[in-house]
KEVO-180677 format. One line per 10 residues: number of its first residue (from 1); for each residue x, y, z of N, C-alpha, C. Coordinates in steps of 0.02 Angstrom, whole numbers, plus 50000, padded with zeros to 5 digits. Example, Ala and Ser with C-alpha at 12.3 -4.5 7.8 and 13.67 -1.06 7.14 Angstrom:
<recs>
1	50660 49716 50390 50615 49775 50390 50660 49835 50390 ~ 50642 49888 50354 50684 49947 50357 50645 50002 50394 .
</recs>
This chain:
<recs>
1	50434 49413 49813 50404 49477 49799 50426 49526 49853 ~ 50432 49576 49837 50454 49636 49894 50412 49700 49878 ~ 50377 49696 49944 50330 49740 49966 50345 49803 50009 ~ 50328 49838 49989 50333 49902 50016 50248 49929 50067 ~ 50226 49921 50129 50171 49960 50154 50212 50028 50199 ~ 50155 50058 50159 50156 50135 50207 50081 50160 50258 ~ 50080 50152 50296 50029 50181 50348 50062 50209 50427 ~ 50001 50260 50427 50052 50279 50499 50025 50249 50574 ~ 49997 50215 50559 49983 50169 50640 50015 50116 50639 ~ 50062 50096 50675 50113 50053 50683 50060 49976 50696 .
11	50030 49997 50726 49981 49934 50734 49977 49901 50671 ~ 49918 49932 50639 49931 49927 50564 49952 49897 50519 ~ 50036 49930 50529 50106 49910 50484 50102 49832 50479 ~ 50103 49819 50556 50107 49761 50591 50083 49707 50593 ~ 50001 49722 50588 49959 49683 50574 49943 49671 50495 ~ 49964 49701 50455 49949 49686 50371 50014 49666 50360 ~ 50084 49680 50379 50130 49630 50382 50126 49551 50398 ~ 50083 49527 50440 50096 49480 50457 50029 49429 50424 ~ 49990 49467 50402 49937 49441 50358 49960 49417 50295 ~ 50007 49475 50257 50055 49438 50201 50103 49429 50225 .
21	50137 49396 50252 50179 49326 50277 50154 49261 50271 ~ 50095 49272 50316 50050 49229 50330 50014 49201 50266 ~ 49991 49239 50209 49987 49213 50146 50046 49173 50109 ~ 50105 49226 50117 50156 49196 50085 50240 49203 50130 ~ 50271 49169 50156 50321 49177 50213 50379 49196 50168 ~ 50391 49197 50100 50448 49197 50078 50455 49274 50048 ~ 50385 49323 50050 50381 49389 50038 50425 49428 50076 ~ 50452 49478 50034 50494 49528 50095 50451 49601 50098 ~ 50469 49629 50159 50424 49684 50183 50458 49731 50229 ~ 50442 49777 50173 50469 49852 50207 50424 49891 50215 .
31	50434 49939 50287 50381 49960 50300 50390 50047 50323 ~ 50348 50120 50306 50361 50158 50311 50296 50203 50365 ~ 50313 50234 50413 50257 50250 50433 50241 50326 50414 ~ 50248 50353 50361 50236 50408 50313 50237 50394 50227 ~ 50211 50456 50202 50232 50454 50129 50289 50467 50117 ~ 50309 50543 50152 50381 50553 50151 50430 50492 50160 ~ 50424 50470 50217 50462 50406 50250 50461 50344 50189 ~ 50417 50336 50145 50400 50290 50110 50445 50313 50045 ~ 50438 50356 50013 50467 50399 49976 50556 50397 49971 ~ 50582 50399 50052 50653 50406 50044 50660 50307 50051 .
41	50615 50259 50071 50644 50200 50045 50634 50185 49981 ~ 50601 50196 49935 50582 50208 49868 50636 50219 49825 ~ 50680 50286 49854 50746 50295 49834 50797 50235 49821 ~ 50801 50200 49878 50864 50164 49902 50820 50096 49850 ~ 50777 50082 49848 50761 50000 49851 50689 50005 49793 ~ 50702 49961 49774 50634 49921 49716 50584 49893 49736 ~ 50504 49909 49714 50462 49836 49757 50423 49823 49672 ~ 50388 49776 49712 50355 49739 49685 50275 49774 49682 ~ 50255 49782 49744 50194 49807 49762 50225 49875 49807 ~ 50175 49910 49824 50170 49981 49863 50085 49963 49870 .
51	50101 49963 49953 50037 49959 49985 50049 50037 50030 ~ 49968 50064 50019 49988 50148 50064 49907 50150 50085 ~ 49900 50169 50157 49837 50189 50176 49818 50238 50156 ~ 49764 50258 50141 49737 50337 50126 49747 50396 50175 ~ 49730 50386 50239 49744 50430 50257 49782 50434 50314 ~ 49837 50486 50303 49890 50494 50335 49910 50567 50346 ~ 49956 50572 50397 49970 50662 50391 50031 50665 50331 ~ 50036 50727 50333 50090 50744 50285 50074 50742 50209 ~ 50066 50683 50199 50044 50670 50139 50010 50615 50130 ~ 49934 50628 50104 49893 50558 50085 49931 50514 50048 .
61	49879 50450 50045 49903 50387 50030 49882 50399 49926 ~ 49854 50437 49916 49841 50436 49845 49893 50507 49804 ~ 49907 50547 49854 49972 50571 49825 50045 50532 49820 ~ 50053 50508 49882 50104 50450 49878 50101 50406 49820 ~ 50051 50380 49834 50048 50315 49771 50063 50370 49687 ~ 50026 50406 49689 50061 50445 49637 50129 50465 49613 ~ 50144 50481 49664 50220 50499 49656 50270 50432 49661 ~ 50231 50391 49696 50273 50324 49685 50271 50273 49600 ~ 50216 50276 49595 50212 50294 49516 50249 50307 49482 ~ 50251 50373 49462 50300 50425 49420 50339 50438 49447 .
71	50387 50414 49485 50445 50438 49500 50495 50391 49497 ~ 50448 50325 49544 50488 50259 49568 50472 50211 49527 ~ 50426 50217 49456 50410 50171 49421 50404 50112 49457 ~ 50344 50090 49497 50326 50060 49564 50260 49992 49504 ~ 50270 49942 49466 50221 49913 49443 50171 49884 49461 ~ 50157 49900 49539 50071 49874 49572 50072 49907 49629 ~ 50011 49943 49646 49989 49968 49706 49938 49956 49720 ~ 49918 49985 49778 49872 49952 49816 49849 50003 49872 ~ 49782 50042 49876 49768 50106 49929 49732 50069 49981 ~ 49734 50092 50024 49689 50075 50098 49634 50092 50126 .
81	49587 50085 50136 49534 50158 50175 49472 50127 50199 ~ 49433 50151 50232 49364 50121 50269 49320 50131 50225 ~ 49350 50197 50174 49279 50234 50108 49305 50208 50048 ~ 49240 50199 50001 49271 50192 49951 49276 50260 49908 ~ 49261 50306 49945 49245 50378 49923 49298 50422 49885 ~ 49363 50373 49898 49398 50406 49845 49422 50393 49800 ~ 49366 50353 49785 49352 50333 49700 49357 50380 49661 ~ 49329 50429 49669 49311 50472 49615 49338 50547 49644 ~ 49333 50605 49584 49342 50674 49626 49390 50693 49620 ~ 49439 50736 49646 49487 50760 49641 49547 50717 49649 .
91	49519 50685 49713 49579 50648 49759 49556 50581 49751 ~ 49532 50564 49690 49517 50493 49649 49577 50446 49635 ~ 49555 50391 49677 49622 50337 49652 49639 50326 49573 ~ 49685 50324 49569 49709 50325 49481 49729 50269 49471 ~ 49684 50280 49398 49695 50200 49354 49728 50143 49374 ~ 49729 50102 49406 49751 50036 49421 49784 50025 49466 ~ 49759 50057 49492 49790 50056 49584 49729 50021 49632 ~ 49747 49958 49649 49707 49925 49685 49682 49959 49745 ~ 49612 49927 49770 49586 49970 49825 49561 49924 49856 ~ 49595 49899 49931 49587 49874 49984 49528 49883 50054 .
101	49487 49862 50062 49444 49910 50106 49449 49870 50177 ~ 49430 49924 50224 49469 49900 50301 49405 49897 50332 ~ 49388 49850 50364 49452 49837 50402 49442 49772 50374 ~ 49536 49733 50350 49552 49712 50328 49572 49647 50348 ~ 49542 49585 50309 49542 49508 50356 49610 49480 50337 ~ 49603 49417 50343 49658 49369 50320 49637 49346 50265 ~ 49566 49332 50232 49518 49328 50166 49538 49356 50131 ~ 49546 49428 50146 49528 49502 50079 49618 49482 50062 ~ 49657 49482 50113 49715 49453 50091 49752 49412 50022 ~ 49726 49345 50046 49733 49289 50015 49685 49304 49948 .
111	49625 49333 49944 49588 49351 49885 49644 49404 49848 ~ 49669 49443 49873 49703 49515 49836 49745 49474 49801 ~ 49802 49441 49850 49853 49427 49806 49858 49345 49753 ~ 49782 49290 49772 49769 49263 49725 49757 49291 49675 ~ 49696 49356 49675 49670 49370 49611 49730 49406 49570 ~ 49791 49446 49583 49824 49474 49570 49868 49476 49555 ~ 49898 49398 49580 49990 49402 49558 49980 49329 49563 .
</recs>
């Protein structure tokens, strides 16, 4: 499977990288620390999943995932966030875009991508 995460704390990147490894070692993982940044690997390369935190500068994690969507025909995502508050509203996660809540174990892990793939 080839994964795409976008968040901008390198920590982060780093640490939810190595959580899916750690589920599965044979996953590949690319990692962007913007939407923009996420966006121009999107271009070049295919995933499997698109994992994007919510909030980020430049551009949130639920515009991204949008545009990764409809642009990059991207078939599973996955948003990030401490709230689940953007459930709903303007800036409401859209239809079938998984929602991850942080802070994020090695459990919620192994649960995401059992229940999911």
């Amino acid at each position: 499977m080839n994964i795409l995460i976008v968040d901008d704390s390198k920590f982060a990147l780093k640490r939810l990288a190595e959580m899916i490894l750690a589920y599965n070692s044979e996953y590949k993982i690319s990692m962007a620390l913007d939407g923009i940044k996420g966006l121009e690997i999107l271009k070049k390369q295919k995933f499997d999943l698109v994992i994007s935190d919510y909030n980020m500068p430049e551009m949130n994690g639920i515009d991204f995932i949008k545009e990764a969507i409809h642009e990059y025909d991207v078939p599973k995502t996955a948003i990030i966030s401490a709230s689940s508050a953007y459930m709903t509203g303007k800036q409401r996660v859209p239809d079938g875009v998984f929602y991850i809540q942080k802070p994020i174990s090695q459990e919620q892990i192994t649960n995401f991508f059992d229940k999911n793939f």
